[in-house]
C-alpha positions as CSV (number, residue, x, y, z in Angstrom):
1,X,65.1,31.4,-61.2
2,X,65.7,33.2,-58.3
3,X,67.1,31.3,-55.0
4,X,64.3,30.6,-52.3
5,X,66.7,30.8,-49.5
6,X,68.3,33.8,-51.0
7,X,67.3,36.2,-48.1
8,X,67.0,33.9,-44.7
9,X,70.1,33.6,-43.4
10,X,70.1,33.1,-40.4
11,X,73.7,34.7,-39.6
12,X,72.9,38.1,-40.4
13,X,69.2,38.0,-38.8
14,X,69.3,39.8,-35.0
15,X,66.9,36.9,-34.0
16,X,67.4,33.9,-36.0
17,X,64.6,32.1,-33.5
18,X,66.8,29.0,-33.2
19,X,67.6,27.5,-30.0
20,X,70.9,28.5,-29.4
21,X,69.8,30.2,-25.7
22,X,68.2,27.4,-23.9
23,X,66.7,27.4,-20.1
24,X,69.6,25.2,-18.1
25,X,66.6,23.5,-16.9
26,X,65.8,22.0,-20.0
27,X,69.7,21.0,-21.3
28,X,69.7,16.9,-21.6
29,X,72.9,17.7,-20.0
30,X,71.9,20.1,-17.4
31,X,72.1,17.3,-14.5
32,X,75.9,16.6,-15.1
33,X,78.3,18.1,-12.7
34,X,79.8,21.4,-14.1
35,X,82.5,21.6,-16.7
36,X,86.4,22.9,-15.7
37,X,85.6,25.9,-18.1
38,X,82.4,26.6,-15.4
39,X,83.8,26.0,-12.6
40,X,87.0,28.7,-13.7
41,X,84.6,31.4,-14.8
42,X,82.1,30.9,-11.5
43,X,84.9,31.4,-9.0
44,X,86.3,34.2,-10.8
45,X,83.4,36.2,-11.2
46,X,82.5,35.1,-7.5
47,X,86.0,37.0,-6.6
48,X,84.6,39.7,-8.8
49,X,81.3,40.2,-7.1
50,X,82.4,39.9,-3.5
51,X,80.4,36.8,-3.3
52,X,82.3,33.5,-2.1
53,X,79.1,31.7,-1.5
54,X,77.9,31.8,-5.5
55,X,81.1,29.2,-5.4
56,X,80.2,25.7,-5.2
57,X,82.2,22.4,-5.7
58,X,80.0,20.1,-7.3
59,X,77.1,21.6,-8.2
60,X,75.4,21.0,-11.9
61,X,76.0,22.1,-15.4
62,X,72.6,23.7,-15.1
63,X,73.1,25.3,-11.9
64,X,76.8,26.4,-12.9
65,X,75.0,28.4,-15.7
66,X,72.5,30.3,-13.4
67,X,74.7,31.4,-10.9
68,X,77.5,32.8,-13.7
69,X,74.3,35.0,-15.0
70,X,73.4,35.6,-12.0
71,X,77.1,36.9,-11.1
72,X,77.5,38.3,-15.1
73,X,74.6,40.8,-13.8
74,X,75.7,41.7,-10.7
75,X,79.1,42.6,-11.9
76,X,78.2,44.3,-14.9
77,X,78.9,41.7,-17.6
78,X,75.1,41.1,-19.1
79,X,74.9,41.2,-22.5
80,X,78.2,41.5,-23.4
């Protein structure tokens, strides 16, 4: 008997449909101030992009997470 499963899997799909890219706004951890890793990657791609005010002491997870897109796209780094 053949396997079921034999052909979804889920690695080797280009879009698996899981949930793996959430809206920030909807993490359960979204409201929690941002992690050392953010906080590294925002003020380096701030430096990047010219932009010293996309830096922020305290701000949120969720809020980290927007601007680094935000910043990822203005200096070239979406998608990659």
């Amino acid at each position: 008997m053949a396997d079921p499963h034999a052909d979804n899997n889920p690695k080797t799909e280009p879009d698996p449909g899981s949930n793996t890219e959430k809206d920030p706004d909807d993490w359960t951890t979204g409201g929690e101030p941002m992690t050392g890793a953010q906080a590294s990657y925002l003020k380096t791609l701030s430096e990047q992009a010219h932009d010293a005010d996309a830096f922020e002491e305290g701000i949120t997870k969720a809020e980290a997470s927007k601007r680094i897109d935000a910043l990822r796209d203005k200096v070239g780094l979406a998608g990659r």
